[in-house]
ROSE-4610 file (N, C-alpha, C; in Angstrom, 1 decimal, always signed):
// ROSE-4610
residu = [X/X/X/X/X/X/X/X/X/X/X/X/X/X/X/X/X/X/X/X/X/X/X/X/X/X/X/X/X/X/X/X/X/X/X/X/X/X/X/X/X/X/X/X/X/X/X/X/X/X/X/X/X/X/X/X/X/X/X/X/X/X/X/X/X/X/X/X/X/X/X/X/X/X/X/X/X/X/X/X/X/X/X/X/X/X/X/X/X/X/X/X/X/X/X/X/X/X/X/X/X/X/X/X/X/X/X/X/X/X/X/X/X/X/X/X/X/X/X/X/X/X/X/X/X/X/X/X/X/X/X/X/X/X/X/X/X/X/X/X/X/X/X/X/X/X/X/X/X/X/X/X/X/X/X/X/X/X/X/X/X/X/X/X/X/X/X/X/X/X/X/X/X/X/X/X/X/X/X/X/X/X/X/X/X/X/X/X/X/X/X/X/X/X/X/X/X/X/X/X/X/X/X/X/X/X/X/X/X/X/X/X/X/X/X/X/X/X/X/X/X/X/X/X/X/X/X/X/X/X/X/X/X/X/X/X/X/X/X/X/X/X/X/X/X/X/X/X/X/X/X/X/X/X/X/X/X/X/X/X/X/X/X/X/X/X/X/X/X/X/X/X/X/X/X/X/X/X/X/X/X/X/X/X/X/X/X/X/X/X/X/X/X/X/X/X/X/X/X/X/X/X/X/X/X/X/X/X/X/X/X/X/X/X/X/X/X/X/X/X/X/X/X/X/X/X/X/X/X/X/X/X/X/X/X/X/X/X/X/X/X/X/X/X/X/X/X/X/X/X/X/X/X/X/X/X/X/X/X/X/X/X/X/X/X/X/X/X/X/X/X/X/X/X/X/X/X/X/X/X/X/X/X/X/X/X/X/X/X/X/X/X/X/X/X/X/X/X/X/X/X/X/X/X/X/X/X/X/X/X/X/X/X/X/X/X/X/X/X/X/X/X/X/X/X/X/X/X/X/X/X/X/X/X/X/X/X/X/X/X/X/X/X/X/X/X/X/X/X/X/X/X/X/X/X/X/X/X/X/X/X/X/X/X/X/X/X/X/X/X/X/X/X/X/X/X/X/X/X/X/X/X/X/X/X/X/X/X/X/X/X/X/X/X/X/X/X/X/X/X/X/X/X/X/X/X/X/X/X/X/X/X/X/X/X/X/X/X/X/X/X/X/X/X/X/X/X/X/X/X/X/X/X/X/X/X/X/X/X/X]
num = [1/1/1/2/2/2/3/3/3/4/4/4/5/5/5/6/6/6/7/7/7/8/8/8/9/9/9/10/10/10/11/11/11/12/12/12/13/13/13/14/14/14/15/15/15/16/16/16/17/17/17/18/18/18/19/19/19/20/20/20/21/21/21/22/22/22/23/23/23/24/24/24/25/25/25/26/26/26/27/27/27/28/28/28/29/29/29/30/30/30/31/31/31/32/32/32/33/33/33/34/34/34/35/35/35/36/36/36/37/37/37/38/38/38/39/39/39/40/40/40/41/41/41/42/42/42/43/43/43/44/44/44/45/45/45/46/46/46/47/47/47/48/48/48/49/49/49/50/50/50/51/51/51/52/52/52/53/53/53/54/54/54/55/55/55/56/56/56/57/57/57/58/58/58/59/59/59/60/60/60/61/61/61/62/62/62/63/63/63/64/64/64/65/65/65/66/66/66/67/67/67/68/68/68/69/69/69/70/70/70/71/71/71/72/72/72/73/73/73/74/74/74/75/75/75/76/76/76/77/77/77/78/78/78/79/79/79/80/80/80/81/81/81/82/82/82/83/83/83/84/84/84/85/85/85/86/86/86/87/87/87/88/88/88/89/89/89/90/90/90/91/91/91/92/92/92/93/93/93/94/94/94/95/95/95/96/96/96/97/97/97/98/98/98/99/99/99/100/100/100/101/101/101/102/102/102/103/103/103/104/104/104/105/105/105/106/106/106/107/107/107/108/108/108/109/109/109/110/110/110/111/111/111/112/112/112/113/113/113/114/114/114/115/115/115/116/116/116/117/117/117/118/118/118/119/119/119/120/120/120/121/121/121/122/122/122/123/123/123/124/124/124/125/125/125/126/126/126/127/127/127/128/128/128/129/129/129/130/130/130/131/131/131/132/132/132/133/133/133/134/134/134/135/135/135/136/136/136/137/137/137/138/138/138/139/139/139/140/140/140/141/141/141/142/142/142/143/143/143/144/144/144/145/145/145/146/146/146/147/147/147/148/148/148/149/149/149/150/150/150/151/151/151/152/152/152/153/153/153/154/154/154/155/155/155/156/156/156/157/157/157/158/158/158/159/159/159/160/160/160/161/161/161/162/162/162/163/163/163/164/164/164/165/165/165/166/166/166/167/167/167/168/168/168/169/169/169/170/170/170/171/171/171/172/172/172/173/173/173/174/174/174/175/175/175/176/176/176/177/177/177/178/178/178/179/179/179/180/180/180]
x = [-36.6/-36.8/-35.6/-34.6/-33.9/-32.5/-32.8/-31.5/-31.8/-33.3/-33.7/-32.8/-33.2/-33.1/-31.1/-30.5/-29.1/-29.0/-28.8/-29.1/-28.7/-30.3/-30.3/-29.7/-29.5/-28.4/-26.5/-26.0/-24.8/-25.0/-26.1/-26.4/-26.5/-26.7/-27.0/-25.3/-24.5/-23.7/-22.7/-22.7/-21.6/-22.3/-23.0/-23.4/-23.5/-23.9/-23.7/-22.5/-21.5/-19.8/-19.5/-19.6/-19.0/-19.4/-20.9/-21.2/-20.7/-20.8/-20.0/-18.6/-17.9/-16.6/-16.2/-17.3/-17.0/-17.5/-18.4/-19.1/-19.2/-19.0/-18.8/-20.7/-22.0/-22.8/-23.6/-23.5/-24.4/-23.2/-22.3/-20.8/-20.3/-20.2/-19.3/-18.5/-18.0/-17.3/-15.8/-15.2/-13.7/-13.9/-14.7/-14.9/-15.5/-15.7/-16.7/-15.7/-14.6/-13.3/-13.6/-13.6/-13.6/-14.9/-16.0/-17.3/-17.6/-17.3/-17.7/-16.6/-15.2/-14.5/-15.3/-15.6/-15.7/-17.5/-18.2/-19.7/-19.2/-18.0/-18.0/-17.2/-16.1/-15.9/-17.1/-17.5/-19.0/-20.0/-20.1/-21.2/-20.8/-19.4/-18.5/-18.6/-18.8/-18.4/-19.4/-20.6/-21.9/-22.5/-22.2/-22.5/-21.5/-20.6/-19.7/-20.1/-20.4/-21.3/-22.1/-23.4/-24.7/-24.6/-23.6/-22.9/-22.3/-21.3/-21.0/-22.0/-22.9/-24.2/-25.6/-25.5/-26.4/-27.3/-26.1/-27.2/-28.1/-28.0/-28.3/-29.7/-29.6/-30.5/-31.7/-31.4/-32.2/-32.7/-32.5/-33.3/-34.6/-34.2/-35.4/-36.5/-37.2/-38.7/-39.0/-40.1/-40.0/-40.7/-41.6/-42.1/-40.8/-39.7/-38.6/-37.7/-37.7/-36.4/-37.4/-38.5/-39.7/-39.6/-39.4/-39.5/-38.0/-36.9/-35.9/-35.5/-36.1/-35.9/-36.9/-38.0/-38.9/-38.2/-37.4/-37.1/-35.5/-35.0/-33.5/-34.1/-35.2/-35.3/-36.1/-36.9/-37.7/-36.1/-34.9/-33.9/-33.2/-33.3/-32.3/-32.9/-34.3/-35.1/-34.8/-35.4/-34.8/-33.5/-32.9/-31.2/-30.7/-31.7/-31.7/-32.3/-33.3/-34.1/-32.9/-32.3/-31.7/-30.1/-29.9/-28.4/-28.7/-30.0/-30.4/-30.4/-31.0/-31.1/-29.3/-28.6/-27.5/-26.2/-26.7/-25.9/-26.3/-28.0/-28.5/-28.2/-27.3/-27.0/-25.8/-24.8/-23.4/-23.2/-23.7/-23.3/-24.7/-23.6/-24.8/-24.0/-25.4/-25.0/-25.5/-25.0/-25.9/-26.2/-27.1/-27.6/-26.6/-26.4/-25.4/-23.9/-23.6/-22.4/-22.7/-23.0/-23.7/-21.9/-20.8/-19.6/-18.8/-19.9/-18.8/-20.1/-19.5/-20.0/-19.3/-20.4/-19.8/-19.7/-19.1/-18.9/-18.9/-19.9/-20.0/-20.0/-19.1/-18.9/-20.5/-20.6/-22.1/-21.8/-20.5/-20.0/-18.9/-19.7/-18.7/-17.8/-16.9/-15.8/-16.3/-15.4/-16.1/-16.3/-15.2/-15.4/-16.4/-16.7/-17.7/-19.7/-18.9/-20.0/-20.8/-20.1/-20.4/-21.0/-20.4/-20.8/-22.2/-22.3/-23.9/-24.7/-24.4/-25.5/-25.8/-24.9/-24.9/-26.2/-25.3/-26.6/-27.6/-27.9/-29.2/-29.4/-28.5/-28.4/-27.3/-26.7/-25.6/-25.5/-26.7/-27.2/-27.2/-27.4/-27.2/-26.1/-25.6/-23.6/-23.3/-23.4/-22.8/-23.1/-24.6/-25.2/-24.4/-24.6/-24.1/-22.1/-21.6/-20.3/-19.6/-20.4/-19.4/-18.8/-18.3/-18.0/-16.5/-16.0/-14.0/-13.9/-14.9/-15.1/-15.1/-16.3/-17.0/-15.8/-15.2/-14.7/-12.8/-12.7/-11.6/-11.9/-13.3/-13.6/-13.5/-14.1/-14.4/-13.2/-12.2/-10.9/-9.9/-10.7/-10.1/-10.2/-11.7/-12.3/-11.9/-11.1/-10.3/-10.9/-10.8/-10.9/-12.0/-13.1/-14.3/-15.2/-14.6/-15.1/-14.7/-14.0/-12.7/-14.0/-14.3/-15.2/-16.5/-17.2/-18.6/-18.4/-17.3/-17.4/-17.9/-17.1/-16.8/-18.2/-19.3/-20.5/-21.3/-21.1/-21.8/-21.5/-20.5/-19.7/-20.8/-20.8/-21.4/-22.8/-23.6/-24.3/-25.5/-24.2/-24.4/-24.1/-23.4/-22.9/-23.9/-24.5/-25.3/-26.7/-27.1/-28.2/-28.2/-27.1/-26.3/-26.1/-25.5/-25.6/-26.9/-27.6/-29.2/-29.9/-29.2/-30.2/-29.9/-28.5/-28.3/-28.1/-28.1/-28.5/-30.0/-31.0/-32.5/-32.4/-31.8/-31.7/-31.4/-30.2/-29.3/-29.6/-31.0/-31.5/-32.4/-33.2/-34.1/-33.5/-32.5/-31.8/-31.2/-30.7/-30.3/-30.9/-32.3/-33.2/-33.6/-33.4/-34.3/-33.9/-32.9/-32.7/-31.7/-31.3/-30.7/-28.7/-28.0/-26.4/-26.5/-25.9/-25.3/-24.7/-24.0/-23.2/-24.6/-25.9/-27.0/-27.3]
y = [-87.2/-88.4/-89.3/-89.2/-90.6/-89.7/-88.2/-87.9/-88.1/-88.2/-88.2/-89.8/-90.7/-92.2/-92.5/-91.5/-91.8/-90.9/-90.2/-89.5/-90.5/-91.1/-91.9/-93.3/-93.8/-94.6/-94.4/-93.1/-93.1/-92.9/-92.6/-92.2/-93.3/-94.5/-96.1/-96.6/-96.1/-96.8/-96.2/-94.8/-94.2/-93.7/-93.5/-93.1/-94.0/-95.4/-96.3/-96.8/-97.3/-97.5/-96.4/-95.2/-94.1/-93.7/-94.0/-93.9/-95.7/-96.8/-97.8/-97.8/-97.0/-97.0/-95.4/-94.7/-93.7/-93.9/-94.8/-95.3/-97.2/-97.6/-99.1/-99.8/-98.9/-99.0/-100.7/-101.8/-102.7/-103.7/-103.2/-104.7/-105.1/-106.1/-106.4/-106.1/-106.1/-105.3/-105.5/-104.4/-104.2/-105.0/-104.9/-105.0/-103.8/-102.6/-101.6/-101.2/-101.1/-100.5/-101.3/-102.3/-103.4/-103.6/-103.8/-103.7/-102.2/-101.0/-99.9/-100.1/-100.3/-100.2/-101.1/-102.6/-103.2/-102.8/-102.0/-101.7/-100.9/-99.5/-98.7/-99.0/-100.1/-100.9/-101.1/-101.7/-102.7/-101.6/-101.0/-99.9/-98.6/-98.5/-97.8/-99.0/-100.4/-101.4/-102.0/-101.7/-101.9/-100.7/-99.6/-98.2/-98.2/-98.7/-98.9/-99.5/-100.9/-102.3/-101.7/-100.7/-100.2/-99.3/-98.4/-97.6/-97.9/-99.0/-99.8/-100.5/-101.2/-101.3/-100.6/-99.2/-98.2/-98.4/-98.4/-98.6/-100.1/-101.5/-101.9/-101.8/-101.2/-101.1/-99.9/-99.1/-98.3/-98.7/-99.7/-100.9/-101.6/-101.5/-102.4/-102.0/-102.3/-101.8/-101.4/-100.4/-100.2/-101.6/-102.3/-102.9/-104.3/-104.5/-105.4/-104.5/-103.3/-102.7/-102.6/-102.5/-102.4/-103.9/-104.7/-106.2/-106.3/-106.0/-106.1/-105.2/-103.7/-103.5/-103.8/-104.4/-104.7/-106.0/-106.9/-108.2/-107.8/-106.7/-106.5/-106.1/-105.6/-104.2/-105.7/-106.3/-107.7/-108.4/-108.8/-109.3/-108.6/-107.3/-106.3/-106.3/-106.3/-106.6/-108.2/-109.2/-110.6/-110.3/-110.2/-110.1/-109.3/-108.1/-107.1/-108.3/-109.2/-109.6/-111.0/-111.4/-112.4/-112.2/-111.0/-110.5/-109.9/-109.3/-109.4/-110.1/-111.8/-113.0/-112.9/-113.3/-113.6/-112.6/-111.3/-110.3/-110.6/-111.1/-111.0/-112.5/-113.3/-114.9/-114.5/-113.3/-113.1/-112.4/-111.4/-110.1/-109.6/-110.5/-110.3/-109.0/-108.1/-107.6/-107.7/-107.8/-108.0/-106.9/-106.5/-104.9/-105.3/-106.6/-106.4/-105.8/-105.6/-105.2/-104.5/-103.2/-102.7/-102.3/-101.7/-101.7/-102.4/-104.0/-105.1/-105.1/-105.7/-106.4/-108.0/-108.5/-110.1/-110.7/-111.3/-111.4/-113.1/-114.0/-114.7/-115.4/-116.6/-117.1/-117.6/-118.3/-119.2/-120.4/-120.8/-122.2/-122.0/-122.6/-122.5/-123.7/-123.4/-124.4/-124.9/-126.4/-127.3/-126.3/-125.5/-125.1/-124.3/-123.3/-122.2/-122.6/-124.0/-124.8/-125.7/-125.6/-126.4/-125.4/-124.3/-123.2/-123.0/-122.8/-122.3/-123.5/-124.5/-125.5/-125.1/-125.7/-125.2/-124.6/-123.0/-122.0/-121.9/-122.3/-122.6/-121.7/-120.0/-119.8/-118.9/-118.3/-117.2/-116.3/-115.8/-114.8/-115.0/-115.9/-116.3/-117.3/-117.2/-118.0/-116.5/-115.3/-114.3/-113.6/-114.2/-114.2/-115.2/-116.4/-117.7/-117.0/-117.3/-117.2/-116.5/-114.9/-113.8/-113.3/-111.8/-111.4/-112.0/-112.2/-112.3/-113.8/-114.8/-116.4/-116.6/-115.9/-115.4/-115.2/-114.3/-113.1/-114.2/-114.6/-116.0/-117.4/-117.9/-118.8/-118.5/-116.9/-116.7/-116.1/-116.0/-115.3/-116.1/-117.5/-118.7/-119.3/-118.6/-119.1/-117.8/-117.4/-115.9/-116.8/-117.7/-118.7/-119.1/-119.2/-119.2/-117.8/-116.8/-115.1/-114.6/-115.1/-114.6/-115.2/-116.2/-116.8/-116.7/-116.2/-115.5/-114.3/-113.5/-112.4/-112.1/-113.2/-113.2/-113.3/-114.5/-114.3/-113.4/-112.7/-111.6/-110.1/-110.6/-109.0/-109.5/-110.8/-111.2/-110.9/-110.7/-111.0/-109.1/-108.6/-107.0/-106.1/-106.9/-105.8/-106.4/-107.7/-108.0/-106.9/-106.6/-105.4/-104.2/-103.9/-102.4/-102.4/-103.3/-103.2/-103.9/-104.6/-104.6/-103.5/-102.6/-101.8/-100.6/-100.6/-99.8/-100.3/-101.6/-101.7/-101.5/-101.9/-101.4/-100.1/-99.0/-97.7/-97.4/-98.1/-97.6/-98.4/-99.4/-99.9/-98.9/-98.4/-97.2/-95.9/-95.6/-94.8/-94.2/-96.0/-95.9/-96.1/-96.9/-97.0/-96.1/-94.6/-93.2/-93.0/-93.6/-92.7/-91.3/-91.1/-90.0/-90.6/-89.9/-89.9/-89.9/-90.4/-89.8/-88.7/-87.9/-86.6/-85.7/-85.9/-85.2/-84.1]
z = [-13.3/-12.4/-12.4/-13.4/-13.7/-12.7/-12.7/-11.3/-10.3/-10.1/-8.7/-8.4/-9.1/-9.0/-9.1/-9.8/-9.7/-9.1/-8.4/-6.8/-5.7/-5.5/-4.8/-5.0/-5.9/-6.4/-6.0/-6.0/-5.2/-4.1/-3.3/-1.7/-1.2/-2.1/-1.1/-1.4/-2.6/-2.8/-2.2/-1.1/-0.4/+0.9/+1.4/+2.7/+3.6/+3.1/+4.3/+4.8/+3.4/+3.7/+4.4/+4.1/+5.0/+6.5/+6.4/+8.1/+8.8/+8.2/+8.7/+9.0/+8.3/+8.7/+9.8/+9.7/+10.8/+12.0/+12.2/+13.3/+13.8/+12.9/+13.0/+13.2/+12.7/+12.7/+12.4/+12.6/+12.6/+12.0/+12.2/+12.3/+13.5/+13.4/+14.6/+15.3/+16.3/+17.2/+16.1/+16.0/+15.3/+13.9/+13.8/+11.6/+11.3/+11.9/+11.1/+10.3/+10.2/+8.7/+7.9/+8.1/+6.8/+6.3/+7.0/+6.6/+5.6/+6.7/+5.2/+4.5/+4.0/+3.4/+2.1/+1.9/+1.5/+0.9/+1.4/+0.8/+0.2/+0.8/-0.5/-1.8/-1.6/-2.7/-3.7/-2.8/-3.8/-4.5/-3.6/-4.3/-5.5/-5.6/-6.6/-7.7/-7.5/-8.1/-9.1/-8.3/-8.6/-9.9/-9.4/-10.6/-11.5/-11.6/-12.4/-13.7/-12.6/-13.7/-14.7/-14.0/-14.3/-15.1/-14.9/-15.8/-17.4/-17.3/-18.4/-19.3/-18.6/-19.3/-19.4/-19.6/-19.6/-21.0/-21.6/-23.3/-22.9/-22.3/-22.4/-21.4/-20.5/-19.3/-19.9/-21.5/-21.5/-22.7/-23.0/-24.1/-23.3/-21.6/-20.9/-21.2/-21.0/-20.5/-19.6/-19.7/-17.8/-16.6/-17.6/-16.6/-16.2/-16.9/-16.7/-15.7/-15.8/-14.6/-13.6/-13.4/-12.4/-11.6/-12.3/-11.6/-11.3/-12.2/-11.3/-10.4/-10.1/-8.9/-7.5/-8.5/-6.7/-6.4/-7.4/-6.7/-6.2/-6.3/-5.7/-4.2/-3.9/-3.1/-1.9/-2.6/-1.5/-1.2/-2.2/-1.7/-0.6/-0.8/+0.3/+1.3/+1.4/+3.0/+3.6/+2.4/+2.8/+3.5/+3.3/+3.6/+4.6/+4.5/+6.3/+7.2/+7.6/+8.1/+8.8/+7.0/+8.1/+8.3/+8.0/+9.0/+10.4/+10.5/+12.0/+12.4/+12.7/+12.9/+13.2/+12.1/+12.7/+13.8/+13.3/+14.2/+15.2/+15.7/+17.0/+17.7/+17.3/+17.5/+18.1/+17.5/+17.4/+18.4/+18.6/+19.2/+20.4/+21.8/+22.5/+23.4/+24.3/+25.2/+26.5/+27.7/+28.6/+29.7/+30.2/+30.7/+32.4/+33.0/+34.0/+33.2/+32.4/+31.6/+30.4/+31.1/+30.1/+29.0/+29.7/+28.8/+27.9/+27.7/+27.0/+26.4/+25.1/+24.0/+23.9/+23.5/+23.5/+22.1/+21.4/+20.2/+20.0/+19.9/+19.4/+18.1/+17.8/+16.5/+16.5/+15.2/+14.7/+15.4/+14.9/+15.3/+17.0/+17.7/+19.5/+19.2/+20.1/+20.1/+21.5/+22.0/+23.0/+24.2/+24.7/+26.1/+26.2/+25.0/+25.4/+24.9/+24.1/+23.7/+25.0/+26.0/+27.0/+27.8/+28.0/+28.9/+28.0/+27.2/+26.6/+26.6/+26.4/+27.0/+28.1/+29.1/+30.4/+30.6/+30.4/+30.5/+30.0/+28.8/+28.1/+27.2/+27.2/+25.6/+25.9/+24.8/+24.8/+26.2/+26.0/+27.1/+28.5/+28.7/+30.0/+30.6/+29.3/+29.7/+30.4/+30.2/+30.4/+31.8/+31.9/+33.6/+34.4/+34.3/+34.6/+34.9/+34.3/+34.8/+34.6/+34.0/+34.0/+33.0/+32.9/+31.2/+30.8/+32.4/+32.2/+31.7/+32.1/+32.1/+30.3/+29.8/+28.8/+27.8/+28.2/+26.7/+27.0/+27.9/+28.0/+26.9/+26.9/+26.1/+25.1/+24.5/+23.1/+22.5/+23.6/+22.9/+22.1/+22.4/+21.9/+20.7/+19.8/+19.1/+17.6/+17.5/+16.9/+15.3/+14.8/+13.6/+13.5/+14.2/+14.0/+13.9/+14.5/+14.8/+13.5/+12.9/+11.3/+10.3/+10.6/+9.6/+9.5/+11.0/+11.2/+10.4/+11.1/+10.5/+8.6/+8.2/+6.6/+6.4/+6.4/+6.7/+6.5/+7.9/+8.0/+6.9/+6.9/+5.9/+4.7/+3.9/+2.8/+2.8/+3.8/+3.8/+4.3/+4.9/+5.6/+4.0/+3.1/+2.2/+0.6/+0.7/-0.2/+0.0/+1.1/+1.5/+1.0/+1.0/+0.3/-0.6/-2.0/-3.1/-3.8/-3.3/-4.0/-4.4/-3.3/-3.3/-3.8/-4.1/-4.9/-6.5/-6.9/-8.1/-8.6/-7.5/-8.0/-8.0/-7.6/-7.6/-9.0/-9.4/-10.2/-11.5/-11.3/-12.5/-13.3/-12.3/-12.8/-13.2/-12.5/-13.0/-13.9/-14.6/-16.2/-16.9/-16.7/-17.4/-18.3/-17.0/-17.3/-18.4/-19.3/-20.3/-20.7/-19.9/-19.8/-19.7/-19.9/-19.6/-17.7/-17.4/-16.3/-15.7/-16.8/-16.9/-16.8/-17.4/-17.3/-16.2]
């Protein structure tokens, strides 16, 4: 059982960096390199930790690695839940344009901040005045998009290694070497 669990413990900590950086899967438009670069960082980074502290983690109890993996695993859903919230604030698309993606910061600067009042939300700045109007405002805002982004990275790659430390808590718990 404890390979099944370090198994699945390097599969959270390299399959999603590697499909984010071969596909740019649930990052923002031109961050999917640095998004999986930076999970598969973390996730090498994370079994490393887990690793280094194995004698300690196989002193636990089970019912203590049991609570700290259901409270990593409730964090990694918390954290899926509200990086959707924010991806879905960020990154609008609109089905008149179905080939552009729109890349909104958290924080608008005055002109595109006026345009979405205006319009009444993201989504319909994009109906309202157009993708070229649109992607002119937001091309402006490069230092606010730099700073969502960061955000978002924090908060896309806290999901990925939760959950690969609940993996990789049980893991080492099992008892066993790793080399096993």
């Amino acid at each position: 059982m404890s390979k099944l669990f370090k198994g699945a413990t390097s599969l959270f900590a390299l399959v999603p960096g590697d499909t984010i950086l071969r596909s740019g899967l649930g990052a923002p438009p031109g961050y999917g390199a640095i998004f999986g670069g930076v999970i598969e960082a973390l996730g090498v980074l994370t079994l490393l930790l887990l690793w280094s502290n194995k004698a300690r983690l196989k002193q636990w109890s089970w019912g203590r690695a049991t609570r700290w993996a259901v409270g990593l695993v409730v964090t990694s859903v918390v954290l899926l839940v509200a990086y959707l919230a924010l991806l879905n604030a960020c990154v609008i698309m609109h089905p008149l344009y179905p080939n552009r993606t729109f890349y909104f910061p958290l924080w608008l600067g005055s002109q595109v901040a006026r345009m979405v009042e205006t319009a009444g939300s993201r989504y319909q700045t994009i109906e309202r005045y157009g993708p070229d109007a649109v992607q002119a405002g937001l091309s402006a805002l490069t230092t606010a998009q730099s700073f969502t982004a960061a955000i978002l990275l924090l908060v896309y790659q806290a999901i990925f290694t939760t959950l690969t430390a609940a993996f990789g808590i049980i893991g080492f718990r099992g008892g066993k070497d790793i080399s096993d």
